[in-house]
C-alpha positions as CSV (number, residue, x, y, z in Angstrom):
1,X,60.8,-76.7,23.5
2,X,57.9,-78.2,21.1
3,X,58.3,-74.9,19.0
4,X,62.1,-75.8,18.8
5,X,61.7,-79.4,17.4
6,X,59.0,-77.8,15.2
7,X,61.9,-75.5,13.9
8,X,64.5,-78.2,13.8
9,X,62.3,-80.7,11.1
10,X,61.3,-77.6,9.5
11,X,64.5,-77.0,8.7
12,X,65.7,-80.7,7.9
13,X,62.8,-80.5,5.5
14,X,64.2,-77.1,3.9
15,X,67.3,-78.7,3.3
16,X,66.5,-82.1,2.4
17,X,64.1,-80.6,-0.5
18,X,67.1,-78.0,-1.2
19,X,69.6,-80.7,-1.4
20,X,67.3,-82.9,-4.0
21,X,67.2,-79.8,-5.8
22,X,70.6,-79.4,-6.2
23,X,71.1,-83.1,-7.2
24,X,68.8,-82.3,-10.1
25,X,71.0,-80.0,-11.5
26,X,72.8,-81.4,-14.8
27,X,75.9,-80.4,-15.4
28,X,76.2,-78.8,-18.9
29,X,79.1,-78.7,-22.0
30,X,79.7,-77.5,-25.0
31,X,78.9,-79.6,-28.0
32,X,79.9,-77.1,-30.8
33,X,80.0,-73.3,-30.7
34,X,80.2,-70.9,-33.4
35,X,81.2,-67.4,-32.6
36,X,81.3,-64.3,-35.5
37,X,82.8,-61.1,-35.0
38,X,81.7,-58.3,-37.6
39,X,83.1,-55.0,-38.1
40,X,83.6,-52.4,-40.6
41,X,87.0,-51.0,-42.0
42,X,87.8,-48.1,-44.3
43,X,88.0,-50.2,-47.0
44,X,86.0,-53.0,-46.4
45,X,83.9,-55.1,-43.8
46,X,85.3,-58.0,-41.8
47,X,84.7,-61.3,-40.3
48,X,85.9,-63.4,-38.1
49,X,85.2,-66.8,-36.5
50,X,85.9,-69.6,-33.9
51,X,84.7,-73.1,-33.6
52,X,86.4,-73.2,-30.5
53,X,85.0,-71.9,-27.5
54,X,84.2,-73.6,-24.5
55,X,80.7,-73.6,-22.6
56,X,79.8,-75.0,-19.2
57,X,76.6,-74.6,-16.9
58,X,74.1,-76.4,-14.5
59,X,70.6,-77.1,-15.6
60,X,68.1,-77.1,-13.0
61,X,64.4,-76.4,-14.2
62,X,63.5,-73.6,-16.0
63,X,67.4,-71.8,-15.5
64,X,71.1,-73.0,-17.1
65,X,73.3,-71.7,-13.3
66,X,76.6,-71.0,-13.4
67,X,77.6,-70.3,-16.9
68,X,81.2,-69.9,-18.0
69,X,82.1,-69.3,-21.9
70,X,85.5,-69.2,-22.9
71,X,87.3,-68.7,-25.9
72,X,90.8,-68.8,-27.2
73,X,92.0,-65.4,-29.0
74,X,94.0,-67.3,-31.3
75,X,90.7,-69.5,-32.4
76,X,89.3,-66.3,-34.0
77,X,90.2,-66.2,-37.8
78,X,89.6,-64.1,-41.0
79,X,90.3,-65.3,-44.4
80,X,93.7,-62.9,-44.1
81,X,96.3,-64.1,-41.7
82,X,97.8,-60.2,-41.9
83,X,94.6,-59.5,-40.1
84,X,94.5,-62.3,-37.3
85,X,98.0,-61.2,-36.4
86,X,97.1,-57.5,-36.0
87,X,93.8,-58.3,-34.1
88,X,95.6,-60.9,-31.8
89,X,98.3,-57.9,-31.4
90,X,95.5,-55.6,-30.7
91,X,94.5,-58.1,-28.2
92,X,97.4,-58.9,-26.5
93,X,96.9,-62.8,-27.3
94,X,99.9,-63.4,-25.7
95,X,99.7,-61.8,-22.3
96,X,95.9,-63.0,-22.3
97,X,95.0,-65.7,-24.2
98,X,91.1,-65.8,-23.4
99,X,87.9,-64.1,-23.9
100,X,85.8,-64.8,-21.4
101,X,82.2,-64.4,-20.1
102,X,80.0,-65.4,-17.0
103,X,76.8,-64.9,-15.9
104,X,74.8,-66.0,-12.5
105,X,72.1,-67.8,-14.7
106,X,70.5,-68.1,-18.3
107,X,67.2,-69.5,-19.0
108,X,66.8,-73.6,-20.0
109,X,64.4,-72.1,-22.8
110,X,62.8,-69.2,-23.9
111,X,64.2,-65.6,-24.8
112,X,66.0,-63.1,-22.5
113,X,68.5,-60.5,-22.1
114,X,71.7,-61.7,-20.2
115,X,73.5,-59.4,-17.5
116,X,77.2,-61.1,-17.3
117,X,80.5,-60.1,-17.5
118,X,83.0,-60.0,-20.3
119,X,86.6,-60.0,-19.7
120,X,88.7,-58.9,-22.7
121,X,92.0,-58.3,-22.4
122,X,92.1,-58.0,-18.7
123,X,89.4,-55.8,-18.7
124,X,86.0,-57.1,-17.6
125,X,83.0,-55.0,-18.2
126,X,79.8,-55.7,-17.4
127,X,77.3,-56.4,-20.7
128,X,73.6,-57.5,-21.5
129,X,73.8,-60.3,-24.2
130,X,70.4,-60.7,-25.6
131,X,69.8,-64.4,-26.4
132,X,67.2,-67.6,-27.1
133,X,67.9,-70.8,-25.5
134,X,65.8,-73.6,-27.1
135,X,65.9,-77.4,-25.6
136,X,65.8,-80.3,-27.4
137,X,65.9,-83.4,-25.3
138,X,68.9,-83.1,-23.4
139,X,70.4,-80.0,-25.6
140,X,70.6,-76.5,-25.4
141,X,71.1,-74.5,-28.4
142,X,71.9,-71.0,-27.5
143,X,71.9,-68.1,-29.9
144,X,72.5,-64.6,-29.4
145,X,73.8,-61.0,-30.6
146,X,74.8,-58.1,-29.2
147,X,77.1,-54.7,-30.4
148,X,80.0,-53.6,-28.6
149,X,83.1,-51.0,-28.6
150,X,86.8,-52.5,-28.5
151,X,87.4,-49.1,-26.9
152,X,85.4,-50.1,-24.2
153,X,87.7,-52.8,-23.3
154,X,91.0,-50.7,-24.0
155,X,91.3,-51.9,-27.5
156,X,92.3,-49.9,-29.5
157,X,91.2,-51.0,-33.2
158,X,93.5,-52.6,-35.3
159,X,95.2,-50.5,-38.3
160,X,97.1,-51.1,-41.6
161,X,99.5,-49.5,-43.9
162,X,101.0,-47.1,-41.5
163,X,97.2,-46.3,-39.9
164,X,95.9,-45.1,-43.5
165,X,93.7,-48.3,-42.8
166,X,91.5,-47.9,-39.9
167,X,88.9,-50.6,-38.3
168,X,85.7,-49.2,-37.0
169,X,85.3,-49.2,-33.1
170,X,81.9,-51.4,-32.9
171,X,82.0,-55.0,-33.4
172,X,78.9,-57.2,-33.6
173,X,79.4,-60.7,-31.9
174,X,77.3,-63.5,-33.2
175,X,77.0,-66.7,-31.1
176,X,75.3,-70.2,-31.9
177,X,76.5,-73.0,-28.7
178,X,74.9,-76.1,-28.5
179,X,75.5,-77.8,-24.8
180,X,74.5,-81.0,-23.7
181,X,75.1,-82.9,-20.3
């Protein structure tokens, strides 16, 4: 019976210092975001950009928890709107309007690589994302980089003039988010 009680505040005490733990947690938002997409071309490379994703999270400690980035298709532009509306064809911007990517947890600061899950298209695939999280005060400025096929994602790369234009298949994504709670 006294090894019972024992249990019992044990376990009150758990979850009490669980609980307070939770309640620490700040919920995070984007601020800004900048997102680049490179890639090559037979005839020249290309860029495009957003200023328009989305970023949310919960900062407990030394970890950002729960993290959701999402980004309109549409937001991502060139300086050639002949080339935004192939890539948003390629895309499908219509059927699926969003890029999206999730991971369990990030760190609050420091450098690591990221194990999420990027869903283009309808297609998720899981990815590492290399990135550094620094904290200022209440902000988190997360940068990162990483190479990826569209092919990967059943994409097949954008072409022009009857396909005697080709894109390549790898893309590098540049991001720079700053979130605050």
């Amino acid at each position: 019976m006294r090894t019972m009680k024992n249990l019992l505040k044990m376990t009150l005490a758990i979850g009490t210092l669980c609980l307070a733990q939770l309640s620490n947690a700040q919920k995070l938002s984007s601020q800004s975001s900048n997102i680049k997409i490179d890639g090559t071309s037979t005839l020249h490379d290309w860029s495009m950009a957003s200023a328009q994703a989305t970023f949310s999270g919960n900062a407990s400690g030394s970890t950002i928890s729960d993290v959701k980035f999402v980004m309109k298709t549409t937001s991502l532009k060139s300086k050639e709107s002949a080339m935004d509306k192939n890539a948003y064809k390629s895309l499908e911007s219509g059927k699926y309007p969003d890029i999206t990517f999730t991971t369990a947890s990030l760190p609050a600061s420091g450098t690591a690589t990221v194990s999420g899950n990027l869903t283009i298209t309808n297609v998720t695939k899981a990815i590492k994302f290399p990135v550094t999280v620094t904290k200022s005060g209440n902000t988190y400025i997360i940068k990162g980089s990483t190479k990826l096929k569209m092919s990967t994602f059943g994409i097949k790369p954008p072409s022009f003039m009857m396909g005697t234009i080709k894109t390549g298949d790898e893309i590098n994504i540049n991001i720079n988010i700053s979130a605050t709670n």
